[in-house]
N, C-alpha and C positions, 0 to 999 in steps of 0.2 A: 564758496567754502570748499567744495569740488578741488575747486583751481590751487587750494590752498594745502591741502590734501595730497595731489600730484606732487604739488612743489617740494614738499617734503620728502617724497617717495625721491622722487631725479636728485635731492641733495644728500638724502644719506645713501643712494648707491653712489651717486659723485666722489662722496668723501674722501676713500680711500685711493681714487685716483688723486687726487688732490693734497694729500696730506702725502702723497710718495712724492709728489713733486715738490711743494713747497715749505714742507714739515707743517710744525705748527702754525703759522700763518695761515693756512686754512681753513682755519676755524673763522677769520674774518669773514671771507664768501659765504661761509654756512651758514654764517649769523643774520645773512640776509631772511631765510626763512621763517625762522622766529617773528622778528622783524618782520618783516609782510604780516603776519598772523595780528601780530600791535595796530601796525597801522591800518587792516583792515578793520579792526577792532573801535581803532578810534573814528574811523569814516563816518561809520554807522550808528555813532551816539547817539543824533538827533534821532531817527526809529527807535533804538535802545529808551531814550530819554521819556519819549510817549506813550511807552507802554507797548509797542509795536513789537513785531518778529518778525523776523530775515529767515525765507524759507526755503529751501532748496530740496526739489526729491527727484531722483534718477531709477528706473528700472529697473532689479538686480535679479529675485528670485521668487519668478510669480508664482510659482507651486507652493512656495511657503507664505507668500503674500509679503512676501519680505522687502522693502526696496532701500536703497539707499535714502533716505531723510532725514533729510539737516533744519535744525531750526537755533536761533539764536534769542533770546530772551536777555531781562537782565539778568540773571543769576550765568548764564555762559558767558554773554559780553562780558562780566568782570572778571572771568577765569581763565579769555582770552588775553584781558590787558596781562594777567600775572603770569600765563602759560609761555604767552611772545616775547611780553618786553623781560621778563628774568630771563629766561632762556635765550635769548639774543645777547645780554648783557652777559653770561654766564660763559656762552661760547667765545664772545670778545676776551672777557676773562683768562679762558682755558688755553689763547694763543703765548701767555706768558707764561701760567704757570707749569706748564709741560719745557720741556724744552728738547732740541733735536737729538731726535733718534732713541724719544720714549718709547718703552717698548708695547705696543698695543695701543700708539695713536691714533692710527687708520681706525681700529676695532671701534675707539672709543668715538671718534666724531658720527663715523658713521650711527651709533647707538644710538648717541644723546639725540643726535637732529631724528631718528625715527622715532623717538621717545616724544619728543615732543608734537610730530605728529601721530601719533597716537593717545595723548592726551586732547590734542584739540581733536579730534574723531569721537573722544568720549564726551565732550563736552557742548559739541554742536550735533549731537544725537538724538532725533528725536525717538527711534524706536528703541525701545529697549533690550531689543536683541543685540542690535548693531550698537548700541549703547557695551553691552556685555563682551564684543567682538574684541571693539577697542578697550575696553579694561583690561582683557587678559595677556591683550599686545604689550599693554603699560607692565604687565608684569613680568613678562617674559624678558624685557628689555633693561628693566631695572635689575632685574636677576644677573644680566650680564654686566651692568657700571656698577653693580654693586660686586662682582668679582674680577673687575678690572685687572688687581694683581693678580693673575693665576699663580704666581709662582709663593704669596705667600697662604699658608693653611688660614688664616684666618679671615682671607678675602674668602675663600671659597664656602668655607661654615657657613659665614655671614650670609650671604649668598643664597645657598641651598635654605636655610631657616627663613628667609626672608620671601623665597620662592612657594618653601611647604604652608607657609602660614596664608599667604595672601589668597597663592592658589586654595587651599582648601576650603577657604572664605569664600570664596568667589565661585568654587564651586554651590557651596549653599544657596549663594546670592542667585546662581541661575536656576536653582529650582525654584527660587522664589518668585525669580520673574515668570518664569513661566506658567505657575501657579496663579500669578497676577493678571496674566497676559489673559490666560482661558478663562481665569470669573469673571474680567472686564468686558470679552469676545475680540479684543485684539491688544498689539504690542502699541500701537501710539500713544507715546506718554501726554502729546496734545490732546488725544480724544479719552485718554481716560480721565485725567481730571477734568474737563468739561461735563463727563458723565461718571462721575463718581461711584468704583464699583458697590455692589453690595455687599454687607457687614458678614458676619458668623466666622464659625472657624477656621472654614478655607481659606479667609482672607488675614486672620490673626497669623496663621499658618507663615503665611507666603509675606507678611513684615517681620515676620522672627527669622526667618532665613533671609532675606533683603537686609536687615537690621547686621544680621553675624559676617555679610559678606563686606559692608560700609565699614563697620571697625576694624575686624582685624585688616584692610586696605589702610584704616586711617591709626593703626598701633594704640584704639583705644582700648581699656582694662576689659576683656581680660588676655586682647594681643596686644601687647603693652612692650613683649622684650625683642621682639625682631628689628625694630628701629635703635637703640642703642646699637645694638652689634652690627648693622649696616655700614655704624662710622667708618668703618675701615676702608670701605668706599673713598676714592679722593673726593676732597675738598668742592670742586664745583658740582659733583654728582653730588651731595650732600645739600650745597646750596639749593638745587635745582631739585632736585626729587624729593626730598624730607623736610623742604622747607616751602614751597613753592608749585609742586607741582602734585609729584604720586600721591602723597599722602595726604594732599586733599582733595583729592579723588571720592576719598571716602565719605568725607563733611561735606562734600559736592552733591552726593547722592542724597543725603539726607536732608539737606535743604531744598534739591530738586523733589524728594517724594513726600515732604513736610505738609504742605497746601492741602495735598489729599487723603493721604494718610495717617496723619496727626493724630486725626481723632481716633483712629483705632485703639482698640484696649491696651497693647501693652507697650505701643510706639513710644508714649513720652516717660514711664517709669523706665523704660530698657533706657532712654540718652539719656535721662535725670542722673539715672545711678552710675551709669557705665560712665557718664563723662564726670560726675564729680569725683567718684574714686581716682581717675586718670589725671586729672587737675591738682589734686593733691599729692599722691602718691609719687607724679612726675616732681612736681615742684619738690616734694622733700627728697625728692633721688637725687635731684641739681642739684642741691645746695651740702649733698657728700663727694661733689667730682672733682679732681683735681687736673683732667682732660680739659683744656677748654671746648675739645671739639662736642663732648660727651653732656659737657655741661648743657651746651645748647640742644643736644639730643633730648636727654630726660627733658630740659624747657620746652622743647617744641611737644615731648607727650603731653607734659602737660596742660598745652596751649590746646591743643586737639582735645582734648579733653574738655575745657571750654565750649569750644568750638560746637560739639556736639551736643551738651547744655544747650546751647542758646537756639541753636539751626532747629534744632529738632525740638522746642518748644511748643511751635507751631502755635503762635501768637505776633501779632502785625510789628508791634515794639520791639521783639525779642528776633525776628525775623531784620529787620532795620537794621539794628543793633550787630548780628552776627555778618552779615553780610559785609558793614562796617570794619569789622575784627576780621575778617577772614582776607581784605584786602591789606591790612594795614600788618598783619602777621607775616604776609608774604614779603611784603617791603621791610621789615627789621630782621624779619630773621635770615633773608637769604645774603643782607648785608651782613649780618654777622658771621655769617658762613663765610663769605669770602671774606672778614677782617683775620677769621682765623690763618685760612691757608696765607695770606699775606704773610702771618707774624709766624709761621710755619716755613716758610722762604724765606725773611729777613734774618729771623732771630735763630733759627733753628731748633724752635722748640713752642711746642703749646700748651706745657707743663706749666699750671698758675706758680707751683712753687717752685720755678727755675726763673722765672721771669720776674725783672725789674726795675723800673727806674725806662723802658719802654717809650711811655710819652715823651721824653728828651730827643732821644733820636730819630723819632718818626708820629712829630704834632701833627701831620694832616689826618694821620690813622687815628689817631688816638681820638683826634675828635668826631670822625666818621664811627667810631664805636661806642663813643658817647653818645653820640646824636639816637641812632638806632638802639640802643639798650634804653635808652631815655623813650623811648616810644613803647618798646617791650614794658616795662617798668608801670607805662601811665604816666607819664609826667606830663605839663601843659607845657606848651602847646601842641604837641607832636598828634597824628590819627589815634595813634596809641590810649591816649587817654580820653580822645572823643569817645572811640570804642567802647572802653571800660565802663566808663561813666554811662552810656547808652545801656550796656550788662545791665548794670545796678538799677537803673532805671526801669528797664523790661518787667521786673519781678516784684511790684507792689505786693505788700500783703503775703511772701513767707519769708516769714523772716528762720529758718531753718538753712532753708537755700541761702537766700543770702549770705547769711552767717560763712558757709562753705564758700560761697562765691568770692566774699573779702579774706577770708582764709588763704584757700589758694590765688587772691591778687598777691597778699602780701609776701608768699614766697617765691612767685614772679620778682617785685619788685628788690625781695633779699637777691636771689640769684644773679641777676641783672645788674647789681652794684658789684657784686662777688665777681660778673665776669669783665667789667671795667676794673676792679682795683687789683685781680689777679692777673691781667694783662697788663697793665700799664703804670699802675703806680708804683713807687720808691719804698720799699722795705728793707727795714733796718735787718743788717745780717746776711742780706741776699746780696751778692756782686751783681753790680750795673751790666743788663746784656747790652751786648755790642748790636746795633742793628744795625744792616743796612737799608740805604733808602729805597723804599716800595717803589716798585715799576707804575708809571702812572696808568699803563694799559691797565694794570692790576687794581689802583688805587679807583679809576674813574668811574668803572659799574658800582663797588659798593657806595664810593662817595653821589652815585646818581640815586642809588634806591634810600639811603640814609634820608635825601634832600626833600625826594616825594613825600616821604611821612612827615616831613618836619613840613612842606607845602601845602597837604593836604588837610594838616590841623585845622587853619583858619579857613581854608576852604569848606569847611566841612558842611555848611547850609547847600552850595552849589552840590559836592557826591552826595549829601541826602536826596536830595533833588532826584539825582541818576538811577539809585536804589531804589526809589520807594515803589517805583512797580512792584517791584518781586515781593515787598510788603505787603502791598493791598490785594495781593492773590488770597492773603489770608485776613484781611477785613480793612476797616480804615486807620491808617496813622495814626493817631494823636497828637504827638509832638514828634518832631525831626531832628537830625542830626544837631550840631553845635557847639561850638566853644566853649562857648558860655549859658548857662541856662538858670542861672542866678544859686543862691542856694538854697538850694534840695537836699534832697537825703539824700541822692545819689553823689552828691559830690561829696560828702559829710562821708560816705562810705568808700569814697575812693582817696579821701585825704587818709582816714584812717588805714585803710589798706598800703598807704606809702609810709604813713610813718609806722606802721608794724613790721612793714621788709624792712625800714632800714635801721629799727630797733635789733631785728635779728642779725643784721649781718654786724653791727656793733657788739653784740655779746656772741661771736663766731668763735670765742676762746672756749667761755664755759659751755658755747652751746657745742662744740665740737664731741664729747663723750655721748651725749644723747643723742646726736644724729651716726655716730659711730653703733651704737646698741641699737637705737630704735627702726627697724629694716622689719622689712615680711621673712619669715621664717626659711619659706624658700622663695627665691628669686625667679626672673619669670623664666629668663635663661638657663636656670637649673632645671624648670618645672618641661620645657621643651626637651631639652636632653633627656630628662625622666622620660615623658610620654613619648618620644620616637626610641629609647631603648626600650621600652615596653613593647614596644610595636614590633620592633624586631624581634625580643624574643617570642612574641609571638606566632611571627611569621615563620620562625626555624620552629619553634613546636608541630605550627599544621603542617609544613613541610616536611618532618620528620616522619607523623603519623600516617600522610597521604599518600607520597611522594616519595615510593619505597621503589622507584627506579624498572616495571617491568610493566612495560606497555600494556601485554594483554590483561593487565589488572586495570589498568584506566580505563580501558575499550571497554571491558566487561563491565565493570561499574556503571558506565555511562550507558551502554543497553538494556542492562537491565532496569534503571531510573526510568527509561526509554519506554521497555515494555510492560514494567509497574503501572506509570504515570497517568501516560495517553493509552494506554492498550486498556486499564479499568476504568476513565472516561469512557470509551467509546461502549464497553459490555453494558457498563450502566446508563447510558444516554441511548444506545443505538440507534445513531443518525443517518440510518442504511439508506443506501439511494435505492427505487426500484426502479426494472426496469433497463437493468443492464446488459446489454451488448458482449456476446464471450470475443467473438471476433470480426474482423470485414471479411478478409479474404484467409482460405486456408494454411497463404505461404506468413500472415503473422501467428501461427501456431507452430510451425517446421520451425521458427527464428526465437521464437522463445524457450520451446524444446529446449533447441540448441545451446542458448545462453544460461537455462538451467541446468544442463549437463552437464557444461563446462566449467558452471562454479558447482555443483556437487564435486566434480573431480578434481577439482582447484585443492578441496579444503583437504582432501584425502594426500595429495601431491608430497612424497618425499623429496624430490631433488628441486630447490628454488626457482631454476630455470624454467622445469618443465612447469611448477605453478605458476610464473609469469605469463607464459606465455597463455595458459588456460585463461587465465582474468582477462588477457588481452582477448581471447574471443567472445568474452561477455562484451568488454567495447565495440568490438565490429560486430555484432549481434546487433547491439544498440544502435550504432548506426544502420542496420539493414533496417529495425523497423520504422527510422526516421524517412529512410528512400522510401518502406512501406507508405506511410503517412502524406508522401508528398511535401518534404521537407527538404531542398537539396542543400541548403545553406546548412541546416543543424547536423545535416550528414556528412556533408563535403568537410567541416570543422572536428564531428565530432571523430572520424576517417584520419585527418592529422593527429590530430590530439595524442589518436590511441597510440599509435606510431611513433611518436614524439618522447610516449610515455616508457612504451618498448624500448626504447633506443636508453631511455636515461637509466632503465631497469635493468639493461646491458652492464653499462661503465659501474653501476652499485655494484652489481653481482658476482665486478672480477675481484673485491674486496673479501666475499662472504664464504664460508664455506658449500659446498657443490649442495650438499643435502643439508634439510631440517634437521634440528636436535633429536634425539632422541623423547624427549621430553615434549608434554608431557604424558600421565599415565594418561591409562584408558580411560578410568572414570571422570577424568578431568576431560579428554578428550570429545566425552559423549555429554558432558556440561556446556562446552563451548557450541556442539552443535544445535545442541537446545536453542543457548541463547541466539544463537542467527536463527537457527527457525522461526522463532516467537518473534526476532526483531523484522524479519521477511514479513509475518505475517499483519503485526500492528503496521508497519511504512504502509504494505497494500491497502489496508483498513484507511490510514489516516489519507491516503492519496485517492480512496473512493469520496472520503467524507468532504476532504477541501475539492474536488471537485464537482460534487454536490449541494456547498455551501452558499454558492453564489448567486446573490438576487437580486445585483444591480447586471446591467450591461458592463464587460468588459471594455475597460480605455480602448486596451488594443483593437476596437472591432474602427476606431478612427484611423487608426494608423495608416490601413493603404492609401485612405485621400491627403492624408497630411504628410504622406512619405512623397507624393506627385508634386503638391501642391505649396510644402513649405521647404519639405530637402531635396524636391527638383530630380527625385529618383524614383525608379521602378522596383529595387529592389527592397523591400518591407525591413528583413532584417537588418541590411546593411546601414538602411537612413536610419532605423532605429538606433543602432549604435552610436553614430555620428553625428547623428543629430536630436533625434527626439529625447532619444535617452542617454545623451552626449554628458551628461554630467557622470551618468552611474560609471561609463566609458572609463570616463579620467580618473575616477577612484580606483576600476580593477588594474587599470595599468600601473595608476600608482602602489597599488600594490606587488606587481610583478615586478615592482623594480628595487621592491624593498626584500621583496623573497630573493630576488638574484643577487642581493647585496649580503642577505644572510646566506646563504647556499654557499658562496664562495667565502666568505671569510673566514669558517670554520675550515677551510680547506689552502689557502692561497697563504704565503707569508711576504709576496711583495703585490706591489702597486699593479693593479687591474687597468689603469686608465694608461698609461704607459705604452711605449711603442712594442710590440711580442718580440721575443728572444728568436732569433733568425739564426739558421744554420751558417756556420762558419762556409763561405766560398773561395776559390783560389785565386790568389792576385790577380787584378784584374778583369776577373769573370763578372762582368755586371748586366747579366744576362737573365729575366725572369722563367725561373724555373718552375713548370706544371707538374704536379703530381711525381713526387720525389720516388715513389714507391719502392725502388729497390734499394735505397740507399737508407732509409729511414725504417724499415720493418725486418724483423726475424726473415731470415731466408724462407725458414720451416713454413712460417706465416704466411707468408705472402701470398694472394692468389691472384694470376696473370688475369683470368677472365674476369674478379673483381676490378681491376686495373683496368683494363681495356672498357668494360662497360661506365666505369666513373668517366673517362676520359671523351667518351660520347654524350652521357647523357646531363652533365654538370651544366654547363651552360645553359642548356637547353631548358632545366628545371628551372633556374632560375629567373630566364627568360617568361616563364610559365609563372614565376611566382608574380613578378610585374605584373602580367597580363590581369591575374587574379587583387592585384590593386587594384590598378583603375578600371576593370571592369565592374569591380564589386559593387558601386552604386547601381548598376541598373541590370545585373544580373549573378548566379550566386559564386562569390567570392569577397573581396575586402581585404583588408589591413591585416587582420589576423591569421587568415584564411593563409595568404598571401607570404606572409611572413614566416608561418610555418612548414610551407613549402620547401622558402627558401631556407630556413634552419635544419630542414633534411636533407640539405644539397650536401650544407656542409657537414652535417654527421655521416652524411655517405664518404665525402671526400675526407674527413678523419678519420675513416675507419679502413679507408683506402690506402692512405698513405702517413697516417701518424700525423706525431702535435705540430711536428715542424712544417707537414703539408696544409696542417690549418690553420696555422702563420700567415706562408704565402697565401690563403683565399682572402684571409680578412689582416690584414696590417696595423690597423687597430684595436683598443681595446673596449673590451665588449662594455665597461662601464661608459665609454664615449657614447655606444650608441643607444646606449640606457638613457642617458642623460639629453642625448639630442634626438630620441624620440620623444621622451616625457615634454622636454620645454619647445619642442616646434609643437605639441599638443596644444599645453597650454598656451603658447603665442597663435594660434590661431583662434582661439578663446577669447585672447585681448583683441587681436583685431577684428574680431567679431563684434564686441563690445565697439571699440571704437567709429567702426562704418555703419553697425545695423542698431547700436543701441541694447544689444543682449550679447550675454555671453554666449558663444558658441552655437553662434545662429547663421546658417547658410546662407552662403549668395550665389548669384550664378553669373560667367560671364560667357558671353557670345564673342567668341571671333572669326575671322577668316584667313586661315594662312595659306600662303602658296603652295601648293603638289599638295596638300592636305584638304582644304576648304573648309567648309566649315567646321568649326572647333568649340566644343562646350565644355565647359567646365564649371564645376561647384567647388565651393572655397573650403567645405568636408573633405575636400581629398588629400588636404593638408595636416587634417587631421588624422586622417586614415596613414597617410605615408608616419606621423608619427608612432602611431598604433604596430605600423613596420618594424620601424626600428625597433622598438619597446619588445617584438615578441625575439625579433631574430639577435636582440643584444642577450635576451636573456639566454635564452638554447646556447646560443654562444660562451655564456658566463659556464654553465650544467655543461658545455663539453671541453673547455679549459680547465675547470675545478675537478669535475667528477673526471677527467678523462687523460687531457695534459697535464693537469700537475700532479692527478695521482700516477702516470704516471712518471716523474720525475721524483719523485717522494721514493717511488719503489727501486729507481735507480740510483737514487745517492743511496738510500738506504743497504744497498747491494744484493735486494732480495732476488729468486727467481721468478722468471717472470712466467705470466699466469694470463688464461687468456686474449687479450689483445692487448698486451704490454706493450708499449712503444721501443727501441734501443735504438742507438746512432750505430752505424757500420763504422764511423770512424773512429768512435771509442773504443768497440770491441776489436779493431785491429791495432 
């Protein structure tokens, strides 16, 4: 399953190499994927057939206890056959109805084939985290085929409403798991129904939020309108996601959590009510569309709606029965989906009331839409009507339900006539459409899924057979699938139910004013647009109220919430340590002094400059008492940092005016000192109290033997980054790359990743130029002994910043360390010689090395994964080279060199934005220049 998983991943990044080479025809190779997923699906029958599971678990994340575990049952085996064999038949499909030089081919191959591994990851899942991973993939991805046209508005609506709905379900649905996960004591959905959690309200809890995230996935009442507006989606993303795939996603979950949670209190009244509202309400919306794509929209709510009835009865018959329908819905309606786009390419139209006289010029279609409506419908012999009659059957003894149940068959079976004789029949008054003949690529997926339901009829004792596991999880059978089962009630209510649809669609004239009147007041798609403009004007009210634009009002608010909160915790709890230490040695008193001097005199500071530079001696303070401490790694870091900070606090400040505002008064003035006094005082308080709190052993006190022993280094911090605590690693970088991507764009108006704009040179001169300095700076500016000292010590820092890479596993330095270095080389040499001089250092742009520090990160993570079996887990290799000898190396160092890039791309980004293009901003603009303003000598002559 793994293998199956991959496969997916290598064909949707394939794609769009493949779709530039051979257009649409690509889609054929992709189709293999799918395909694999069927036939692995078929292999495995016989296990499937016994009742057996196909089990697969791999290592992933042992601190969460998380791993990857795949388990296959009946209720996945048949969501496989419909996940691969539709979606392979769909991508076959998609090679015709696109045609070259669609725009956003490549986008769309690549999507559909992720999409569909991403459904099969939610469906061979056994934990239910990793279950919820892959659900949100499935939405994120559908998000995207469902705004395929970007260029028209209603792709994109469609889109976004289809994304806020499902996501904000799905958010639910994960508090429910997790709610689920902690009453049970773990996520395996294997071991929790084996040990059925226990009952009360946590657990009622945690299916009402499981319950809200499965419908609004599956558009049942009351997320009932984001699938209609989805149609705008083409045609195979239709067939494939709303008929076949995503949207039973939802009826997937509830039939996978049906066995155990059934019995809870309000599990079968929530699908009772929710799915028969959606069954009828969809069916009477069908039978007002004159879309045929629309038509089969509301039908498919409606069928989901069903769906949810039966799945979530949680009864052995009823369980049969839906598992039955859920295969055989897949097979008619994703044929109908693609008979549409067919008759949407031949005819040029899928307007019932344009269309005519149809079945004359395109009989194989006509009967491939017959055959498949005829199984929607219920009619014999088709699955269709196995299905139905199995419904009917499930629900002895209420006849309420029932009643609803033949109700909404029989506006199935109205609809389903409606969508054969508004496609293809001859009406008087309408001109005969011209069609042309359907491509058979086109013709041969719907004419294969039409053939199964019509195969699968008589078949139907053999798939009872296949099903009935997933039945007897919820007790014994009774009776099985079948053709024929003599006459019963249930066939008495399923003939009734045909001849009520096709009583309706015969009185479609008078019945046309009452299905025109009789609607919901408001529609679902009105009721969405209502409640997200509510939401926005909401969002502009808090924001109005809050968000009155002046920093030192937020700062202040949030400290004093600060010194409110936790500062009257603590008076009233007084969790005082005794017992405390004032100092070790005298020189960390001289260092603290110091650092409180220099923010006393920070806060007093009229001229900006001169209070930067005071906060900068609170940093280098802090770093003395790290040296104090015996910490050289937090020193040697924290020593850059502050320098780093200095340097950025420079390029701000040639923006700003020299002094502080006048403002504010005094009395405000001696407000604000309050509040940092009180906020000084509760941080010391709450940093006595957390370090007094502690009554296990600290993790960290493992760290030195696991920094020797697993990351194969002596220095504690450095493995710690790399490896032990290698994951937190890749989150802060990934943050530093998001910070330098906002930093510069507020600032930048062309392309960061691009080659840097190079000083103009004289024919011929192709000679690399060091530090331009006189040519590039104010005469006035310039200083010779800056110049001369960059010109010495440049290399040399840099050379320094290396050393502090690969030293940093076994002594203090590192990646960060390292990279900071070298981003003061080049703030030096920017400051030396201007933006053009730090061009020629770095010839690149800084988002490249944003980018190939973040992904050589993560690729040493995959290969990590792939040689040791964990992510981001060290190895070590031994060699011996010549004039060198022996040579050790740890497979962290790949990570660290990314950690490199990541620090020196971004300094890089903060001194092009903040530095070269303000200054170029201040020189188109023709202002005077001001501080270390950049100018060309050869402009100004």
């Amino acid at each position: 399953m793994l293998v199956l998983l991959i496969l997916h991943l290598v064909a949707a990044l394939l794609a769009p190499l493949l779709v530039r080479r051979w257009g649409p025809r690509a889609c054929y190779p992709l189709a293999l994927a799918p395909a694999a997923t069927f036939g692995w699906a078929v292999a495995h029958t016989g296990t499937v057939r016994t009742g057996g599971a196909v089990v697969e678990t791999y290592p992933w994340i042992a601190d969460l206890q998380l791993d990857v575990a795949l388990r296959v049952t009946t209720l996945s085996w048949l969501m496989l056959l419909l996940v691969g064999g539709v979606g392979a038949l769909v991508l076959v499909y998609s090679a015709r109805y696109f045609h070259a030089g669609s725009a956003g081919l490549a986008r769309f191959a690549a999507v559909l084939v992720a999409f569909a591994g991403a459904m099969l990851g939610l469906v061979v899942s056994d934990d239910l985290l990793l279950l919820y991973v892959f659900w949100e993939l499935t939405t994120v991805f559908s998000y995207l085929l469902i705004g395929h046209s970007t260029e028209r508005r209603s792709s994109r609506l469609a889109a976004a409403q289809a994304l806020t709905v499902t996501t904000l379900g799905g958010l639910a649905m994960l508090v429910g798991l997790l709610l689920l996960g902690h009453h049970a004591g773990g996520y395996r959905w294997s071991l929790i129904t084996a040990v059925p959690p226990p009952g009360g309200g946590y657990l009622v809890t945690a299916v009402l939020l499981i319950l809200a995230g499965a419908l609004a996935k599956s558009a049942v009442f009351p997320f009932t309108s984001w699938l209609p507006v989805a149609m705008a989606a083409p045609t195979p993303v239709s067939a494939y996601l709303h008929a076949a795939a995503m949207v039973k996603a939802g009826v997937f979950l509830v039939a996978l959590l049906a066995p155990a949670l059934a019995p809870v209190g309000p599990w079968r009244s929530v699908t009772v009510v929710a799915g028969l509202v959606t069954l009828v309400v969809g069916g009477w919306a069908a039978l007002r569309q004159t879309d045929l794509k629309l038509l089969l929209a509301y039908g498919t709510v409606s069928q989901l709606g069903l769906l949810t009835v039966v799945l979530g009865a949680g009864t052995p018959q009823a369980a049969l029965a839906g598992t039955a329908l859920l295969l055989a819905h897949g097979l008619f309606k994703a044929a109908l989906f693609l008979v549409v786009g067919i008759l949407d390419h031949s005819a040029g139209s899928r307007d019932l009331r344009d269309l005519s006289g149809v079945w004359r010029g395109a009989p194989v279609l006509a009967g491939v839409a017959a055959l498949a409506a005829a199984s929607m419908a219920g009619l014999p012999p088709l699955l269709g009507f196995v299905a139905k009659e199995a419904v009917l059957a499930a629900f002895p003894g209420r006849p309420v339900l029932l009643a609803v149940l033949v109700a909404g068959s029989a506006l199935t079976v109205a609809y389903s006539i409606r969508f054969v004789w508004g496609a293809f029949a001859a009406r008087p008054g309408v001109p005969a459409t011209d069609v042309e003949r359907p491509p058979a690529v086109m013709l041969v997926p719907a004419g294969l899924l039409a053939v199964a339901g019509l195969a699968a009829g008589p078949a139907a004792g053999w798939l009872g057979g296949l099903l009935r596991p997933y039945a007897e999880l919820l007790g014994p059978v009774e009776e099985g699938l079948a053709l024929w089962h003599g006459p019963t009630v249930a066939l008495g209510l399923s003939a009734a139910a045909i001849a009520g649809g096709a009583a309706l669609h015969l009185v479609r004239g008078p019945l046309a004013p009452a299905l025109a009147r009789l609607r919901a007041p408001v529609g679902g798609n009105q009721g969405y647009e209502w409640v997200t403009h509510q939401f926005d004007r909401f969002a502009i009210k808090v924001t109005g109220a809050t968000q009155r634009g002046a920093l030192p009002q937020y700062l202040g608010t949030v400290l004093v919430v600060l010194v409110l909160v936790p500062g009257t915790a603590m008076l009233v709890a007084r969790p005082w340590r005794t017992g405390l230490v004032a100092w070790d040695t005298p020189a960390q008193v001289v260092v603290c002094a110091v650092i409180a001097v220099a923010a006393v005199l920070a806060v007093g500071a009229r001229r900006r400059l001169t209070a930067m530079l005071l906060v900068g001696v609170t940093g280098y303070g802090t770093a003395m008492i790290f040296v104090l401490y015996g910490a050289p790694d937090l020193a040697l870091t924290q020593f850059l940092v502050e320098t780093a900070t200095i340097a950025v606090f420079v390029l701000v400040l040639r923006r700003l005016p020299d002094r502080f505002s006048a403002r504010p008064l005094r009395l405000s003035r001696w407000a604000r000192r309050g509040i940092g006094a009180a906020t000084g005082v509760v941080l010391a308080g709450l940093a006595l109290v957390a370090a007094g709190a502690r009554r296990a052993p600290s993790i960290s006190l493992a760290f030195p033997d696991l920094a020797v022993a697993q990351g194969h280094g002596r220095n504690v911090v450095n493995v710690t980054l790399v490896d032990i605590r290698a994951w937190d690693t890749m989150g802060e970088i990934s943050v530093l790359v998001a910070a330098a991507t906002g930093v510069a764009s507020l600032i930048y108006e062309r392309s960061r990743t691009g080659p840097r704009p190079r000083r103009p040179r004289p024919s011929g001169d192709r000679r690399t130029v060091w530090l331009r300095g006189g040519t590039t700076l104010q005469e006035h500016r310039r200083s010779i002994v800056f110049e001369v000292v960059t010109r010495l010590i440049f290399h040399t820092v840099l050379i320094f910043s290396l050393f502090l890479l690969v030293s940093g596993h076994n002594a203090p330095g590192g990646g960060f360390a390292g990279g900071l270095v070298a981003s003061l080389a080049l703030a030096v040499r920017y400051l030396a010689g201007g933006r053009y001089e730090l061009a020629e250092a770095v010839p690149v742009g800084a988002g490249t090395l944003l980018g190939a520090g973040l992904g050589l990160s993560v690729g040493s993570g995959v290969v990590g994964l792939l040689t040791t079996g964990a992510v981001l887990r060290s190895g070590q290799v031994h060699l011996w080279l010549p004039l060198v000898g022996h040579f050790h190396l740890v497979t962290s160092l790949f990570f660290d060199i990314g950690v490199y890039l990541v620090v020196v791309g971004l300094v890089l980004d903060v001194l092009r934005s903040l530095g070269a293009e303000v200054d170029r901003h201040v020189e188109a603009a023709g202002e005077p220049a001001r501080g270390l303003t950049v100018e060309r000598e050869g402009e100004r002559r």
